[in-house]
Each structure stands twice: as C-alpha cells, then as structure tokens.
N, C-alpha and C positions, 0 to 999 in steps of 0.2 A: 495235407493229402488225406483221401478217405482212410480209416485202418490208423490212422496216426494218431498216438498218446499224446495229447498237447500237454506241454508245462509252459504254466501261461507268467509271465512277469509285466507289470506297468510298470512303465521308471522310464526317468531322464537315462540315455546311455552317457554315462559322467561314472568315474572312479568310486564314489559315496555307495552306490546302488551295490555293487557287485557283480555284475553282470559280467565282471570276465571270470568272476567263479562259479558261475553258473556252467559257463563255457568252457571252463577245465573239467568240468565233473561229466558231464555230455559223454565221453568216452567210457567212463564205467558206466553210466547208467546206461547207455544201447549195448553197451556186451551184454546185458541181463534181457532191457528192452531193446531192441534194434527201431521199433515203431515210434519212440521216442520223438517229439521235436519242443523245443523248446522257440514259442513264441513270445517276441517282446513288443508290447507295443508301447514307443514312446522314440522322442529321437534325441539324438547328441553327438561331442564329438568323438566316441567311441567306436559308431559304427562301423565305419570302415575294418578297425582293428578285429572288431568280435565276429565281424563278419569273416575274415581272412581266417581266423584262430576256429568257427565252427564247421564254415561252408554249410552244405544240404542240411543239417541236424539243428540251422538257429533260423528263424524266419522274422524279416524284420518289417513287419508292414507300415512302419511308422506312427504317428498318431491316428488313432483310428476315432471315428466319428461316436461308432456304436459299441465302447466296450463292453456291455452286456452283453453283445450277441457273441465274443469274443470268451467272454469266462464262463457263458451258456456249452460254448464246446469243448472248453479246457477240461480235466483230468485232475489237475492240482493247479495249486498258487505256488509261486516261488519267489522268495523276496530273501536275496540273499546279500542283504545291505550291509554295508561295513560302522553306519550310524545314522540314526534317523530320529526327526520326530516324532510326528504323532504316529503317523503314517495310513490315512485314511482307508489306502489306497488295502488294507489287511481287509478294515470292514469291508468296503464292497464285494474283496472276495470270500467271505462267512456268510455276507449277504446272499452270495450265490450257490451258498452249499457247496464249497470249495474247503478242502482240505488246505493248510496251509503249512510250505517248507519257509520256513524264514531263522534269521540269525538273531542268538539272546545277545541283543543290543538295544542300548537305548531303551524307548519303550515300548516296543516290541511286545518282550514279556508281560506288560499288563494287556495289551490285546490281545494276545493267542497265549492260549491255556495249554502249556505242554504236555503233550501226552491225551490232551481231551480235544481240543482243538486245531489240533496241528504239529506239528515237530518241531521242535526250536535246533540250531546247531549251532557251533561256535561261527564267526567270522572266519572268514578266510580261510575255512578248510573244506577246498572240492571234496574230500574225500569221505566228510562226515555229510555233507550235502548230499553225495551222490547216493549212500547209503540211505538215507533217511527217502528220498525221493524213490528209490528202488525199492523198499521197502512198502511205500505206499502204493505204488503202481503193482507191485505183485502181491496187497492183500484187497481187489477193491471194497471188500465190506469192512474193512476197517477203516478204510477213506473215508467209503459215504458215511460212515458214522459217527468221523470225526468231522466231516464237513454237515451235519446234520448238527451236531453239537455247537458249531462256532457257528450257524446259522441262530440258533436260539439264543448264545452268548452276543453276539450281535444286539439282536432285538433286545435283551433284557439289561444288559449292562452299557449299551451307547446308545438308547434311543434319545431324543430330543426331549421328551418327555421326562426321563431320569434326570439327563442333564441339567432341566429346566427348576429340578424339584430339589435339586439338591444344591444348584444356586442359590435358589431362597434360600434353602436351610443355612445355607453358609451367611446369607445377610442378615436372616433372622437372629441370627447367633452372635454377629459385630454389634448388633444396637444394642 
C-alpha cells in the first residue's frame, strides 16, 4: 500500500530462510511502525502457515518477474536465515542501496559488514530482529547510509572483475 514501509525478503518459503521469524518480530516492529509490511517474494511450502501467523502485515506476491523494481521500493532487506550459502541474493540487495537485516550465519558475515553495512542478529531471535529492523526504520539516514556503504562494498569486494583477478592470483600461485 501507498505510506507502507516495505521489508522486503527473496527466499524459498521453506524452514532454512526464517521467514517465520520474520513473522513473529512483525508485531514488535508495527507497535513502533504500524506502516510496516513485510514483503516476500519467492514461494514454498510455508506459505499457507506465514500467511495464517501475519495476515494484512506479510504480502506474498510469489515469484515476481522484476525483482528490481521490488527492492527499488523496499525500505530494508531482511534475510533472516537459520543457514545459508553464499547467499546472492544479500548482494543484489547492496546492489540496490538497501540496508541490510540479516542473521550472523554461515557466510552471511563475510558479505554484510555489521554495523557498516547492515545489522547482523543472532538466528532465531524475533526479538533481536525486530529491534535491529525498528531501529533502521526510525533512523533513515543511518539506513541510507548504511545501504550507500553495502552499495560500494558490493561493487568493490564481489565484482567479477575481483573475482576474476584473484582467481589467477590463486593459479599463479599453484604453478
């Protein structure tokens, strides 16, 4: 809706993601923001459930064609995984000048810089999520600043070009 704080999530809805802690924090974070909504787009057999557990405050559009135009309107990224790989799906949102709410798992902590790039919280605590997401929603110049930060951490630490150059370096190195 117009007026609506989007927190925006990609992910499988599947147990790994966290999406139902996303959806237990929802209630602290609209006592603060009420404008709040929490967008996911991706689908699995979750839905049904996270749907019941947020109603009006989670919006599930399913796979959407144009995720860009999606984290162009979001507010923050929230990725509140329980364990993940690489997880791409961080850069795209640094890529978009997105602030980023995610859990120190896996490697998480080598793509999002806590405290410069976004907020890290533990796993499975709505309660540190909700704080950390509240917290960005009521300062936005520390948002956009920390989404201006993982923008440039983006571009300088995962470009293709890095990737590419430190490849060699690594084969230069076996011979």
């Amino acid at each position: 809706p117009e007026g609506a704080r989007v927190l925006i999530a990609v992910a499988r809805l599947v147990e790994q993601k966290g999406l139902d802690v996303a959806v237990a924090a929802l209630p602290a974070i609209r006592a603060t923001h009420p404008e709040a909504v929490l967008v996911v787009l991706g689908e699995g057999p979750l839905r049904d459930r996270l749907r019941a557990e947020a109603g009006d405050a989670l919006v599930l559009p399913g796979r959407a064609g144009d995720v860009a135009a999606w984290l162009r309107r979001a507010d923050l990224f929230v990725h509140p995984a329980r364990w993940e790989g690489f997880g791409i799906v961080l850069l795209e949102a640094m890529l978009a000048s997105l602030p980023v709410v995610a859990t120190r798992v896996s490697a998480i902590p080598e793509i999002v810089a806590d405290g410069d790039t976004g907020l890290l919280v533990p796993p499975d605590d709505p309660a540190a999520l909700a704080a950390a997401v509240t917290t960005l929603l009521g300062d936005r110049e520390r948002a956009q600043a920390l989404g201006a930060a993982g923008l440039a951490r983006a571009r300088a630490e995962f470009s293709v070009e890095r990737m590419a150059r430190e490849t060699l370096s690594v084969y230069e190195q076996s011979v």
